[in-house]
N, C-alpha and C positions, 0 to 999 in steps of 0.2 A: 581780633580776627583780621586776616590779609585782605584787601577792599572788595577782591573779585570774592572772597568767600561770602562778603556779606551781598554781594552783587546775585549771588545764585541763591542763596538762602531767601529775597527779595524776591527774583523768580519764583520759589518754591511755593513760598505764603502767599503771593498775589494771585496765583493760579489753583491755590486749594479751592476759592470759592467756586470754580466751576465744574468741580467734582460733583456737586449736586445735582446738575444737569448731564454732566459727561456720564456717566454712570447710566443712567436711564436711556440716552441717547444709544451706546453701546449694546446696553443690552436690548432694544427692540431690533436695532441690523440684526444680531445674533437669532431672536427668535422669529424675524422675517426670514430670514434667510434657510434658516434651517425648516421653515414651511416651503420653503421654494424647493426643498430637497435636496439641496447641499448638504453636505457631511461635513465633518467638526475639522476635519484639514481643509477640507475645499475654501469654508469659512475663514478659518485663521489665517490661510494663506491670502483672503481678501483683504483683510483688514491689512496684514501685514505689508502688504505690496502694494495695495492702494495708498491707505492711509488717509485718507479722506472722507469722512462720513456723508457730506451730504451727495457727492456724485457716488457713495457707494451704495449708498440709497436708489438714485434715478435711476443709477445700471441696474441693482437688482430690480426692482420694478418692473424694466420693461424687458428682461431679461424673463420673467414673469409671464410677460406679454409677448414673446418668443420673436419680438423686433429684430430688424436685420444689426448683424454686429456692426454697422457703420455709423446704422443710427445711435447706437449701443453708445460707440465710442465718441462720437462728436457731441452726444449730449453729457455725459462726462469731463469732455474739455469743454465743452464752453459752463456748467456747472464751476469747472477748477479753472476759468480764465482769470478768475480775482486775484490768482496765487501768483499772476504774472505782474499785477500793480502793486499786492505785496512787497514785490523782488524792488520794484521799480522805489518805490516809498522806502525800504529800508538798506537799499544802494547807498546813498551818502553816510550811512554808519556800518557799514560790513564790506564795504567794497576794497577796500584793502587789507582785507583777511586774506588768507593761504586761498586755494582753489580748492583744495581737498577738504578744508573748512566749510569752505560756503556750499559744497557739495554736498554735504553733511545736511546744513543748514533748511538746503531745499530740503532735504526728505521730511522734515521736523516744522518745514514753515505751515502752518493752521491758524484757524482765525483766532485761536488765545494766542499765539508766540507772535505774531503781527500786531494783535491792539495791547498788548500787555508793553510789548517791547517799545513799541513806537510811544505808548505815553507817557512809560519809564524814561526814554531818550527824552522827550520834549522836557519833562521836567527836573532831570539830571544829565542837562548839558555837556558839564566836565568829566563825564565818565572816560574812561579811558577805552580801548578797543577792548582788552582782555575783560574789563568790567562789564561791557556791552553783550560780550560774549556769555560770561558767565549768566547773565540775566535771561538772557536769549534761552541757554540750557535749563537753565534754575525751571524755566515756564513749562519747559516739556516735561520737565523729569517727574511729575506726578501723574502727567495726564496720560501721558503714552502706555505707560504699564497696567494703569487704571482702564484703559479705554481696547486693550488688549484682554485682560481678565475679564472684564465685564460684557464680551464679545462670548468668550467663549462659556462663561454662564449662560446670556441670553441663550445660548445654541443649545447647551445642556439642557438647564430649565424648560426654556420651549412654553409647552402650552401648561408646565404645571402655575406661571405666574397670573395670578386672574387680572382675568378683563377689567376690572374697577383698580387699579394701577395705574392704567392709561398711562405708558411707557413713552407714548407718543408725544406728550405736550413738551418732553426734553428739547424736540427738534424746533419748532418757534421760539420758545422762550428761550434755547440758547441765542441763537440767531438775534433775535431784537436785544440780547441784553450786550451785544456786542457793537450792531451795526449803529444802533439808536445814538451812540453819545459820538459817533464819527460821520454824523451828518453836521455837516461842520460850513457848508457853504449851497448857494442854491442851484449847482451844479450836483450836489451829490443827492440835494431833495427833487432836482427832476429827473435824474438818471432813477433814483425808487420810485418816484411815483409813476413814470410810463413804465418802467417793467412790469413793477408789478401791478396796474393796470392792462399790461397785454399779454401776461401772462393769464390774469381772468377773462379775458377777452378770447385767449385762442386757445383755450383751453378744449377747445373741437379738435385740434389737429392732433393725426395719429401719435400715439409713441411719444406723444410729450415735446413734439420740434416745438410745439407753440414756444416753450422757453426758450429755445434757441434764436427763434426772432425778437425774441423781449429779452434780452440779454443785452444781443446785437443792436437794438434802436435806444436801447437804456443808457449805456455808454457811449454811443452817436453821440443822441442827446444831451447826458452829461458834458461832452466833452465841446459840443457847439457852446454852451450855454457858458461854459468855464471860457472859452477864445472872444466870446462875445463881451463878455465883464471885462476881460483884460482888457479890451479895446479902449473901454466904457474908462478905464482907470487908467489907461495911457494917454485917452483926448482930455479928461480934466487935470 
């Protein structure tokens, strides 16, 4: 087999395991959403054009909560600000791809095509770009179609799937089984622990901005704490 085949086939297999969570994730947006009273296009067309499950989540929510569309939208980007460190972290291996490539790229970047790909790179250095690439696709090509179907079951389905399912625990346990092995420095252990410290702290404020300030001080944070080490390893 040609190396980028086996590079996508790689993709494929290393991304089936979160089909046990993508799945469930999926389908609760689908049966929240269609409690919110969205209809089975209004829906697909969410998934479809977001693409983002957890800020698809915070919008419907406070969408829910008939929040002005500004707050709507800025807690949705700062929800999808990761996606911009993403870009920034997988720069030195896609940055000289085509433009219409990485354009691509963006709409398909999610947190399995970021840590899948980034730890595929780490450990398969000599990959070449089109091998990079294919892994890069290999990682979405199960999840996007799965997380599309399973959107629109949820929607279907609805209230026939029972309450003892608990559709809900998809959304942590994906999250820690991603974030946990990429706390890798005490810059990224204090940018989670003040967030999500003031994220339970201001959990009083309307519409959910409390996250938008513990986003904002997380990353501060973080990133003082990272300028402060460097210092700390350029004076010794």
């Amino acid at each position: 087999m040609h190396p980028t085949g086996r590079s996508f086939l790689r993709g494929v297999t290393d991304a089936a395991p979160f089909l046990i969570v993508i799945v469930p994730f999926a389908m609760l947006f689908g049966v929240l959403a269609a409690e919110a009273d969205l209809d089975l296009f209004e829906i697909v067309a969410f998934s479809v054009t977001v693409f983002a499950g957890a800020s698809q989540f915070a919008a419907l929510a406070l969408l829910q909560e008939n929040a002005p569309v500004l707050v709507i939208l800025a807690t949705a980007l700062a929800v999808n600000l990761r996606m911009m460190m993403y870009s920034v972290a997988l720069a030195p291996h896609f940055g000289a791809a085509p433009v219409g490539v990485r354009a691509v790229m963006a709409y398909f970047l999610i947190d399995q095509s970021f840590a899948l790909s980034l730890a595929e790179f780490d450990k398969r250095p000599a990959l070449s770009m089109a091998e990079k690439l294919a892994y890069f696709f290999g990682v979405v090509a199960p999840i996007v179609p799965m997380w599309m179907a399973s959107t629109v079951a949820g929607a279907v389905m609805g209230q026939a799937i029972p309450p003892e399912f608990a559709l809900d625990f998809a959304v942590p346990i994906t999250f820690l089984a991603m974030t946990a092995p990429m706390i890798r420095t005490a810059a990224h252990g204090v940018a989670g622990v003040v967030s999500v410290g003031l994220v339970l702290a201001l959990g009083w404020m309307p519409y959910g901005t409390g996250l938008l300030v513990a986003a904002a001080v997380g990353m501060a944070s973080g990133a003082l704490v990272e300028v402060w080490t460097g210092r700390r390893r350029a004076a010794a």
